[in-house]
N, C-alpha and C positions, 0 to 999 in steps of 0.2 A: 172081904171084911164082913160081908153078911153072917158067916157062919162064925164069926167070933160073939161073945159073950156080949151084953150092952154095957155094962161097965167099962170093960177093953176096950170095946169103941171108941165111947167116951174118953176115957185118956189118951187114946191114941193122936182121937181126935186133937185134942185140944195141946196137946203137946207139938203135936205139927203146924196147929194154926200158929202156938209161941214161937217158933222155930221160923213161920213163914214173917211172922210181924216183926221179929227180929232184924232176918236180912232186909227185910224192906225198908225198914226205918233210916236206915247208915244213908243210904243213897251215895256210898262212896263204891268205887269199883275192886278197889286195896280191900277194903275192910270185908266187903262182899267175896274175894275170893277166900280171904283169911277165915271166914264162916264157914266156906265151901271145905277148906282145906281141914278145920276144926270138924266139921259133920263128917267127914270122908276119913280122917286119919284113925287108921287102928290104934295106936297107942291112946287116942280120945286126950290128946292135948289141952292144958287149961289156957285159957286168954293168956297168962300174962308169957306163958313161958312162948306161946307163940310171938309175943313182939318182939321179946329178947331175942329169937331165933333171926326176926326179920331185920332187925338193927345188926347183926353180925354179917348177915349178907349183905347188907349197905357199907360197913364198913371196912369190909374186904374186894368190895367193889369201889371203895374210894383209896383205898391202898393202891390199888393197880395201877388204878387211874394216878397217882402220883408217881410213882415208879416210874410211869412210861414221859409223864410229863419232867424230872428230870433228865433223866435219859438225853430228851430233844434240850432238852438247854445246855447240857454236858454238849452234848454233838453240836449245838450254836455254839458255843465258846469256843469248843478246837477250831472250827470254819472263822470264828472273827479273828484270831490268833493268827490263823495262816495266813488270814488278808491282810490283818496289819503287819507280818515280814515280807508280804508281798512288794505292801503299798510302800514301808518301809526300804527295801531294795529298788523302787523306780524312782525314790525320791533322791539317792543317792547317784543311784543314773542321771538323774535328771540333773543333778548339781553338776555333776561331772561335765557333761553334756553341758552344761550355760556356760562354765569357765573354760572348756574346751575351745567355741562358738565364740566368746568375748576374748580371747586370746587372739583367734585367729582372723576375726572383725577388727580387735585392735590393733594390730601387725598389721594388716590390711589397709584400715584408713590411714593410718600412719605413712605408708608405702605413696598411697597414693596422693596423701594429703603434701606429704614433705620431699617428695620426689625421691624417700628410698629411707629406711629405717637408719635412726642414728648412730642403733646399738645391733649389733649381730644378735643371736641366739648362742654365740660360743662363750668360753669363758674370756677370753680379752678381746675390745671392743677395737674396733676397725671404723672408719667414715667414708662413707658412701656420698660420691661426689658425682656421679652419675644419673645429674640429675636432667629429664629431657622436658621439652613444651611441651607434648602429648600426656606427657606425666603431669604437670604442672595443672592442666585443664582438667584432666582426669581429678584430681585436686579438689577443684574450686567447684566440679559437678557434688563430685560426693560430699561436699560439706555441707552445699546445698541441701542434698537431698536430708542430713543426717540432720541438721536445722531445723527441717519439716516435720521431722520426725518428734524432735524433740521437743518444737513446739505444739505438736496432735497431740504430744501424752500430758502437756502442760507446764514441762520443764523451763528452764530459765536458759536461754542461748548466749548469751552476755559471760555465763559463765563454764558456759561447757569448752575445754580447750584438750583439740583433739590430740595434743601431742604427749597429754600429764597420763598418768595410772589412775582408774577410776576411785582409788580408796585412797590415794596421796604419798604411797609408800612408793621412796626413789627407789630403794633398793629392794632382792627379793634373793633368796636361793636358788644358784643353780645348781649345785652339785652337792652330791656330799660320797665323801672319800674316808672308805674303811677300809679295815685293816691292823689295827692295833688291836691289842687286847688288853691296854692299861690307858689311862687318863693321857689327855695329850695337854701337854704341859706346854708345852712353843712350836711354832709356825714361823716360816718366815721361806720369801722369794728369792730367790737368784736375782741379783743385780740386772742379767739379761733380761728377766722375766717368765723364761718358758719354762724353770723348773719351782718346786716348791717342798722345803724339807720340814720336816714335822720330827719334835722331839717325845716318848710318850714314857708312861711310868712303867712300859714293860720293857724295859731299858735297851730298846728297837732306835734307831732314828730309820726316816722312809722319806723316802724320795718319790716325787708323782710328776706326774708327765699332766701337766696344767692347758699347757699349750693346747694340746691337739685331741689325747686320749683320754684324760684325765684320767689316769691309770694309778696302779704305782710302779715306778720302774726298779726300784730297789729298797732292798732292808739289809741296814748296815746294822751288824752285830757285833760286841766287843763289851761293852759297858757290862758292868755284873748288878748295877744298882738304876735308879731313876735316873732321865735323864730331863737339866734344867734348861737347856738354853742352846741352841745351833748357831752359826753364824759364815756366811759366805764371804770369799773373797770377793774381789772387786772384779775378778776375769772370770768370776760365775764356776770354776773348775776346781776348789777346793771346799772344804767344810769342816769345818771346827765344832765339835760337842763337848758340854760338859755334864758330870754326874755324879751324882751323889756317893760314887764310890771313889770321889779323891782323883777323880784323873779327867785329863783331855784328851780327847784322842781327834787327830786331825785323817781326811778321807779325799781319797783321788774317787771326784763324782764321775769322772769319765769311766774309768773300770770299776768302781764299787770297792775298791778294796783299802785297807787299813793303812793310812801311810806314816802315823808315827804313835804313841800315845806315852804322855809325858803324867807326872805324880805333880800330885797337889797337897796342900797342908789343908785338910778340912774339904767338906762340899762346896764345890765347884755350883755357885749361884748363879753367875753369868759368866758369856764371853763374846769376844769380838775382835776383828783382825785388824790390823793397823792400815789407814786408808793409801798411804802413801807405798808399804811395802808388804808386800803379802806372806815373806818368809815371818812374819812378825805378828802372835797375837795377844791378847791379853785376856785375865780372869781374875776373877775376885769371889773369895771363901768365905766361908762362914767362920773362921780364925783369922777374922781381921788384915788378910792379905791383900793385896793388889800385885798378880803377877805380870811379868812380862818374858813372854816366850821366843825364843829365837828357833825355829827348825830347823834349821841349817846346822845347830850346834848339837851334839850330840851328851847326852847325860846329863846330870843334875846342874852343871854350871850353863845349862839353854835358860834354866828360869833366875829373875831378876825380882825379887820381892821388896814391896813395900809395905811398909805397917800403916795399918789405920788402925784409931781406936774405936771401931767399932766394925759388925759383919759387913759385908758390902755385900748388895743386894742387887744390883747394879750398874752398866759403867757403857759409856757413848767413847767413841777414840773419834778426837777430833780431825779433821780434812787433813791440818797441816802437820802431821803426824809427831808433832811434839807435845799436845798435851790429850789427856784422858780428864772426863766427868764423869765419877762415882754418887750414886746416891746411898747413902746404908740403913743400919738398924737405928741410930738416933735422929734421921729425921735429916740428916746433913748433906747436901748439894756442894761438893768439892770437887775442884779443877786441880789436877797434878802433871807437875812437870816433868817429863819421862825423862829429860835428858841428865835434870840436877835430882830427881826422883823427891820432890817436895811439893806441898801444896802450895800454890799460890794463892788461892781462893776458896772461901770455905759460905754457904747462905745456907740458912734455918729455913727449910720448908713448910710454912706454918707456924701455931703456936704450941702444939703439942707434942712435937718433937718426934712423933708417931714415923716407923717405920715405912721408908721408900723400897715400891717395887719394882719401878719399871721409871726406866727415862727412855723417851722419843721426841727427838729433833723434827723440824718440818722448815720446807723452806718457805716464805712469800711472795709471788710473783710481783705485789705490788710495791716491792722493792727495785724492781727491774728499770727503773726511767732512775732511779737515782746511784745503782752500781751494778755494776756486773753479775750476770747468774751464768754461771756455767759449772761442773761438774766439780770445779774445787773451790767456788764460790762455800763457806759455811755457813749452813743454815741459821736466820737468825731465831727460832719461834722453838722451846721446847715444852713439852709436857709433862710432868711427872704425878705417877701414882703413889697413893700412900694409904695405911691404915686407917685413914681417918675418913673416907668416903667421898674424899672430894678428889679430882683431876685439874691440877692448876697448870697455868697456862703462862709461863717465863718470856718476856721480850729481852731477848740477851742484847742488844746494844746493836750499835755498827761494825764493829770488833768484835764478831765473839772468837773465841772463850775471854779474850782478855778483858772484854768493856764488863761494865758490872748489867748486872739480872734485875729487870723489874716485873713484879707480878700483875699482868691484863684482865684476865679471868678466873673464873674458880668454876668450876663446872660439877651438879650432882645430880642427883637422879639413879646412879647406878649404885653397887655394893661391893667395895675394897676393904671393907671392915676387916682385918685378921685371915684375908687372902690374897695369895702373890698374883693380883692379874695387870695383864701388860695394856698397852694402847700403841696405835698408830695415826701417821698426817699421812695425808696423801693433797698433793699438792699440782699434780700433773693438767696437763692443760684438756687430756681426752674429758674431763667434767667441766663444765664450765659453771661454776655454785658461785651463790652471791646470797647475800642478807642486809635486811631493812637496817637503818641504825638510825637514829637521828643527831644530828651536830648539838655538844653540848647540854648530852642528855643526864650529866650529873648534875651541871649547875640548874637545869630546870626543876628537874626533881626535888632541889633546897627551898625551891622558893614556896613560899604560900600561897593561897587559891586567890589573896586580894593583889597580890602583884600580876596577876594573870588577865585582868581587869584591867580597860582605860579608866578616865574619869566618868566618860558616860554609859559607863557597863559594859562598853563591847569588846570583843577581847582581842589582845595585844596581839602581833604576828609571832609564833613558835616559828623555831629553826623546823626548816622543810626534812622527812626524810628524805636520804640517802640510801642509793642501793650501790654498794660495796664490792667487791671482790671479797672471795673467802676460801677457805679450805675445809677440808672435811679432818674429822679427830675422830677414830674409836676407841670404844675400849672395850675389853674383856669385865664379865661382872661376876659376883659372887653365885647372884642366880641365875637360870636358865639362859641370857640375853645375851646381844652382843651389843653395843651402842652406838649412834653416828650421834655424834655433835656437827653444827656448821659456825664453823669460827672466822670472825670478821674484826678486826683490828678495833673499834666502837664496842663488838657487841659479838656473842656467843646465844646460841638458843642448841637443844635438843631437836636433831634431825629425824629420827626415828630410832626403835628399837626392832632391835633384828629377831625376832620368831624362830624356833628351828629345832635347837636344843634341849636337852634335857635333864642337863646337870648343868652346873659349875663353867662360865669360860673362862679358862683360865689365860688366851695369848689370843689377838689379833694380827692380822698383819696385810696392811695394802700393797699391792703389786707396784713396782717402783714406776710405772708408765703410764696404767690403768684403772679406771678408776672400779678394781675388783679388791674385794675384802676375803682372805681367810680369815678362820675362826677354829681354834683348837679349844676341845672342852674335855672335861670329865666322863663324859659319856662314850667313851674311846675314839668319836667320828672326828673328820677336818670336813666343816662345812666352806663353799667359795660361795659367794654372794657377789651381786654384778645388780647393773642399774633394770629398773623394770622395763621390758621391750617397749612398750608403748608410751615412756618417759624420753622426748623430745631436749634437743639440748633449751640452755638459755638464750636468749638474749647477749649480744656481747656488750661487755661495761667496761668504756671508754675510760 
């Protein structure tokens, strides 16, 4: 610097002192290198476009940084995704696994509580009489313990009875039997009980092996249209169909084959074989017929036609094999005498005159101390379905068919509205069912709350309930369900609703011994249903 000019000096000078007073001043480290990079850069950058520069690099460096930070939450989502199908599949395990565990806990106290389960695992129930002291102790340890149990978690022991279904349902599915590929319109057992024939809309009737394999043993073909109604003889070895394409056709179930098929005037709604004579059955049309079929007779002089004015939809052949009950399209409960081919007996089902689908007979045991039950004893208790949503419940007399019908019940909850479904009794001694009622519970029901009252407020003694004998009633419903009613000569309630299905039931039917339910539906399947394993009998009422 000596050898420059003093001038030069001087501004050099002083331009370096600004330059040095400059960076000192910021006392930032940012702003100091940005000075550094300004005195250093060839291009000789102004301030502003240097901040501009340094904000671009900030905000390409906060771009990344976001990028990578979805990234990891995109990759946390798929990881909580898979945990939840994970956690989702154990939990499903894990149901499985308690009802698995609670099945075989309940079969088990059961076993050991009762000296042996009441109900098999199969489709028809057996009693297990084989009961030992070892057993019995074994018993009275485990309810013990189960006691302890119940009282550690806080529960109520008073009320735990180890022989009920922990959710209250008597009955439950055991089986379900496929095989059609149209709506199954009627069910119904062999008199023996080990077979069980299903009629369906893909004009098949089928036969299943109930008993043992729950298979099917056979598909009888012939019909060209729907088929409405099947019906067995009394020796379990024939079977009677009808169908919508105007004919019957009768079946030898022992070889499956076709053994006669006679013409009808109109669709064939029901049928049913004569109790007394098995060469003999009857049907009734949708043209107002009621026929009577002889098999033995060959051609058109086998059928014996009756008029009614109106379809019949319906028809029960009574024990003594001279009269038939028809119900039809007006609403009308008529008894006809086969032999003079007249009605004697004609009852209004209700007030609205609404079409009968189904009639079923049952018998009552509690009939038994005052006459005879035995196999041509006539049931006295029927039911009949109808468009109008209710299932009423006929006390025919002491004499039926001849005594006159009085109406007991009226039972609803389910849906017949503008759909043909059927019902069944089961009345057999393998269930032993009973319901509360109390003695003259209409007349108490009239009175007012001040006749309930002594004089000095305390109140008057009510008729005690009553526990009863009763039968079980199903029926088929419009929607998904199948129904148990428990009917008791006082009083009727809703047993439960049968679960399973998926359309329409259209036909019920209890096994004539046992206390097991088929159910034919729209959904093409026959489901059987049977009492829940861990469902203990009753009590017997004296």
């Amino acid at each position: 610097m000596d050898t420059l000019p003093k001038h030069q000096r001087h501004t050099s000078s002083a331009t370096a002192s600004r330059a040095g007073s400059t960076s000192g001043s910021t006392g930032s480290g940012t702003t100091n290198n940005i000075g550094l990079n300004i005195l250093k850069s060839p291009s000789n950058l102004s301030p502003s476009s240097a901040v501009a520069a340094a904000a671009a690099a900030a905000t390409s460096s906060a771009n990344s940084s976001s990028t990578q930070r979805d990234q990891q939450v995109e990759k946390l989502l798929k990881e909580v995704k898979h945990l939840k199908q994970k956690v989702d599949i154990l939990d499903k395990e894990n149901v499985a696994l308690k009802k698995s565990i609670y099945d075989l806990s309940a079969r088990y106290a059961a076993s050991i509580s009762q000296g042996g389960l009441s109900y098999r695992p199969g489709p028809f129930v057996i009693e297990n009489d084989a009961a030992t002291d070892s057993k019995t102790m074994m018993g009275s340890k485990a309810q013990e313990v189960i006691s302890m149990a119940v009282q550690e978690a806080g529960g109520n022991v008073d009320g735990y009875q180890p022989g009920y279904a922990h959710d209250g349902k008597a009955f439950e599915m055991r089986y379900e039997l496929k095989g059609h590929t149209g709506a199954v319109y009627t069910v119904e057992f062999s008199p023996n009980g080990s077979l069980l024939a299903s009629g369906s809309f893909d004009k098949t009737v089928r036969i299943w092996d109930t008993a043992s394999a729950q298979k099917e043993m056979m598909c009888l073909k012939g019909h060209t249209l729907n088929i409405s109604d099947v019906a067995w003889t009394s020796e379990s070895n024939m079977l009677v169909s009808g169908g919508f394409d105007e004919t019957c056709k009768t079946w030898d179930v022992e070889t499956g084959k076709l053994a006669g098929s006679f013409d009808m005037e109109g669709f064939v709604q029901c049928v049913g074989w004569d109790f007394m004579n098995s060469n003999i059955f009857y049907a009734g049309t949708s043209r107002k017929i009621l026929a009577t079929v002889d098999t033995r007779v060959p051609g058109p002089s086998s059928t014996t036609i009756i008029r009614n004015d109106a379809m019949v939809n319906t028809l029960y052949a009574s024990r003594d094999g001279v009269h038939v009950i028809t119900g039809d399209a007006q609403g009308m409960l008529k008894v006809w005498d086969i032999r003079s081919q007249t009605c004697i007996s004609s009852t209004t089902n209700g007030t609205g005159k609404l079409p009968i689908t189904h009639i079923t007979i049952g018998r009552r045991r509690t009939d038994a101390s005052r006459r005879a039950v035995d196999d041509y004893d006539e049931p006295r208790y029927m039911a009949v379905n109808s468009f109008d949503n209710i299932l009423r419940i006929y006390d025919r007399g002491m004499d039926p068919p001849k005594s006159d019908t009085r109406l007991v019940h009226t039972l609803k909850g389910f849906k017949n509205k503008n759909w043909p479904v059927k019902s069944s009794f089961y009345c057999g001694s393998g269930y032993n069912a009973s319901i509360l009622t109390r003695t003259s519970a209409a007349t108490i029901g009239e009175k007012s709350s001040d006749t309930l009252f002594g004089s000095g407020g305390d109140y008057l003694d009510l008729p005690e309930m009553k526990e009863e004998k009763s039968v079980l009633l199903a029926t088929g419903s419009a929607d998904p369900y199948a129904y148990i009613y428990n009917v008791g000569e006082e009083n009727a309630e809703l047993m439960q609703r049968l679960e399973g299905h998926t359309d329409r039931v259209y036909a019920v039917n209890f096994h004539p011994t046992e206390p097991i339910l088929a159910s034919g539906s729209a959904d093409f399947t026959v489901k059987v249903w049977g009492p829940t394993p861990s469902r203990g009998k009753k009590k017997t009422i004296v």
